[in-house]
Structure formats: structure tokens, C-alpha cells
N, C-alpha and C positions, 0 to 999 in steps of 0.2 A: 600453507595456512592462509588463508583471507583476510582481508583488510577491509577491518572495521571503522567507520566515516567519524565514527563519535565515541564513547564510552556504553558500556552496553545500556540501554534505555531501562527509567524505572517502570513505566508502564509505554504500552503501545493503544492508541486508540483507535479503532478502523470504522470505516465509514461504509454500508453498503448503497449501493444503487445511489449512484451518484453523477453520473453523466445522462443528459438529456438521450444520448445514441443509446446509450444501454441498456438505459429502459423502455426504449421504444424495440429496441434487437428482443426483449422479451417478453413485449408487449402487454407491461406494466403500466400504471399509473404513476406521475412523479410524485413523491412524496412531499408531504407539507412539511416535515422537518426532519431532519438529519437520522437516519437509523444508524446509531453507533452499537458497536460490540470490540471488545476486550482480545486481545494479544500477547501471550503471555514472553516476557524477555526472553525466553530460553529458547525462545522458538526462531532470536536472530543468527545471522551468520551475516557474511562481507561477501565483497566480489572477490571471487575464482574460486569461492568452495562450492562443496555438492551439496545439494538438494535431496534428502533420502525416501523414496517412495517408501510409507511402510505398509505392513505387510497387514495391517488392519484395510485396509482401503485399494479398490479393482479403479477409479476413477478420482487423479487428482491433475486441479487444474492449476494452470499460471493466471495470476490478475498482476497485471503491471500498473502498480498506482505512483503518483506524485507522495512522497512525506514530506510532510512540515516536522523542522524540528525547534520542540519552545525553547525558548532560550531564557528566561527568568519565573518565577513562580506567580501563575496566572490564577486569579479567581474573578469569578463576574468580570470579567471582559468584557469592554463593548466593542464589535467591529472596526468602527471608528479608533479604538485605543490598540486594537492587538497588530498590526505592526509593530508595536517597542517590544511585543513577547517573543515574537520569533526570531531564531539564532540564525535558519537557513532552513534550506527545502534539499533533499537529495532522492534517490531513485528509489523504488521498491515493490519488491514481489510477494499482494498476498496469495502465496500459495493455500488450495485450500482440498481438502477431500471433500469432493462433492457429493460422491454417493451416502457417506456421512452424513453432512448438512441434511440432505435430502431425509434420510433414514431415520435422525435425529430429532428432527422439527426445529433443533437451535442450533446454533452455530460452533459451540465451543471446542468439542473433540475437536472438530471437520478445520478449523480453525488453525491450532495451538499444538502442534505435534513438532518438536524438534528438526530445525532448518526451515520450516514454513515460512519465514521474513527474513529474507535475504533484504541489506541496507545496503547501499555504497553506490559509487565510488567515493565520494567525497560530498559533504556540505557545501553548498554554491548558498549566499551569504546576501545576492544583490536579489531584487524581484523578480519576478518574472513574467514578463509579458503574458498579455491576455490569449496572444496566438500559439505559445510555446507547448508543444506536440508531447505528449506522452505516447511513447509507443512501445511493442514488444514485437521482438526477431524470432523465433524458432527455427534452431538448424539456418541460421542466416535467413529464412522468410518471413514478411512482414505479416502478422498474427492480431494483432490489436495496434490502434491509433484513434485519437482523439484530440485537439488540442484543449486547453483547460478554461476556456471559455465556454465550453459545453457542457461543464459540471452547473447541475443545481445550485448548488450551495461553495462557493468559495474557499480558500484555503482560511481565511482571515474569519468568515461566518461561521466554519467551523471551530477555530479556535473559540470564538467566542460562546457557541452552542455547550459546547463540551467544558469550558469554563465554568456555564455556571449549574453544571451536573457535578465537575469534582474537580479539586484543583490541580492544576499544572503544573510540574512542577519541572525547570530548567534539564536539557537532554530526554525528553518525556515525546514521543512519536505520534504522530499523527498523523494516519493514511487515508489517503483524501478521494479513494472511489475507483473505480480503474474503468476503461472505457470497453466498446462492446471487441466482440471477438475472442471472449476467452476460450478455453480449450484446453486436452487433457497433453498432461506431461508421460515419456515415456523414458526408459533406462534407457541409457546414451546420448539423451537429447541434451544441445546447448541454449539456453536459454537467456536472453537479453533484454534489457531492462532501457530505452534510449528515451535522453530527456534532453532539449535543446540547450543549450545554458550550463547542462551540469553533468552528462557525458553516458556512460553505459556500466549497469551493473550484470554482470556474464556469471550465471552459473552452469557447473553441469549435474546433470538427474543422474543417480541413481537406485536401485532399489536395497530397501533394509535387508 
């Protein structure tokens, strides 16, 4: 069984396109404000559990992003004030079915399929530096990296984006973008989640 960082989250809120590398890796435009989309709880797991390909989906990928976890109930936030909302920041994988997404035009299936937000290892509680590295390992090779100076929009600017669309409420997730280099998960693969400051969440894939 896997060990979960926190109490299972009331809502999850994700963030796309959010690093300056990853939009340029897709040669996108950067976005003038935060595209948020919804993650449903059921969809979390801990580190050392599996990851289940399922059997609706031939293409699903790993995103290794930073989470913010609130720590009191946040509304209209300002940047300046959300510091006192957050409890801690820990690792996470939005897994997502890409061919889905694509096929879908919206996010939500391709999203939200049980095991897609692996959390953990634990809550790290202190800041985190402006240089501290998000990264993802596949099969022990390094697959994504970024540090979180490269995001758009901040952990704190999200918070308060997202504050004042709906309110926060304490153990409430917020995934904050993941950097370029994503790519597709296979059955057998181990999958790693490395955050400076706050350590490695490890799963392993495999098919429903």
C-alpha cells in the first residue's frame, strides 16, 4: 500500500502550460493568465503504488509538476497575502491520456482516470528556492527538468488566481505546471517524481 503525504485532497487544481521551456518545447504562446482545470480526488495515490494504463487509452503520459498544498481556507487572495495559506509544497504526477485530451478537445476524461495524481513522499513545509529543480527519472533516465523559476506564473500567483475563481479550502492541491520533456508511460516502467528540498515520489505503471 502507498503512502499518502496528507489526507486525500478535497479538490485538486492543475495548472496547464506553465513553464516558459514548455511552451516554447511546443511552440506555443505564453499565456496571459493561468489555464486551470480540475482533478478529480479519486484519481490520487502515494508513492510506491501503480499507476494503471487503462484500457480506454494507446497514449498516456507522465507530467511531473511541483503541488502546492493550502493549508487554511483561501478566498480573494492576494499574492502578497497567500504565503499564510500554504501548508507546504510536495511532488506530483499529472498523469494524463493524451490521445484523449487530443480526441476530446477538453481535458477532463484524459485527466481524471483512477491513479492519474500520484502525491508524495511527504509535505516539505519551508520555501523553496527560486532555483529548486523539478524533475522526472523514467527507468532511472532523466526525462523532464526545469527549475521553478521558469514557470509563468508562480506557486503563490497561483494560489491567488485560483482564489479568487473558487474557494480553497485547507488540504485542497494545487499543481503548478510541469516542465518540458513529457512522454508516454509503458507497463513495467518506473517512474520518478525528484524535487530538491522535498525528495522523490516513485511509481510503477501498469496496464488495467
Amino acid at each position: 500500500m502507498g503512502r499518502l503525504p496528507l489526507p486525500p485532497p478535497g479538490k485538486i487544481v492543475a495548472v496547464g502550460l506553465n513553464y516558459r521551456s514548455h511552451a516554447g518545447e511546443l511552440g506555443m504562446k505564453l499565456p496571459r493568465e493561468p489555464l486551470i482545470f480540475l482533478k478529480p480526488p479519486s484519481a490520487v495515490i502515494g508513492d510506491g503504488e501503480a499507476i494503471v494504463l487503462p484500457p480506454q487509452s494507446d497514449r498516456v503520459d507522465h507530467e511531473a509538476e511541483l503541488a502546492l498544498v493550502v493549508g487554511k481556507t483561501a478566498r480573494n487572495v492576494s499574492t502578497g497575502e497567500a504565503p499564510e495559506f500554504v501548508l507546504g509544497y510536495t511532488c506530483a504526477n499529472d498523469v494524463t491520456a493524451r490521445d484523449l485530451q487530443q480526441r476530446d478537445g477538453q481535458w477532463t476524461r484524459a485527466k481524471s482516470f483512477d491513479t492519474f495524481c500520484p502525491l508524495g513522499p511527504h509535505v516539505e513545509t519551508e520555501a523553496l528556492a527560486p532555483g529548486t529543480l523539478v524533475e522526472l527519472l523514467l527507468n532511472g533516465e532523466p526525462r523532464q527538468g526545469a527549475p521553478i523559476s521558469d514557470m509563468i506564473f508562480s506557486p503563490l500567483q497561483l494560489l491567488s488566481f485560483i482564489s479568487g475563481v473558487m474557494t480553497l479550502e485547507p488540504g485542497d492541491v494545487i499543481l503548478t505546471g510541469t516542465p518540458p520533456g513529457v512522454g508516454p508511460l509503458q507497463a513495467g516502467d518506473e517512474v520518478t517524481v525528484r524535487i530538491e528540498g522535498i525528495g522523490e515520489l516513485s511509481n510503477t505503471v501498469v496496464s488495467g
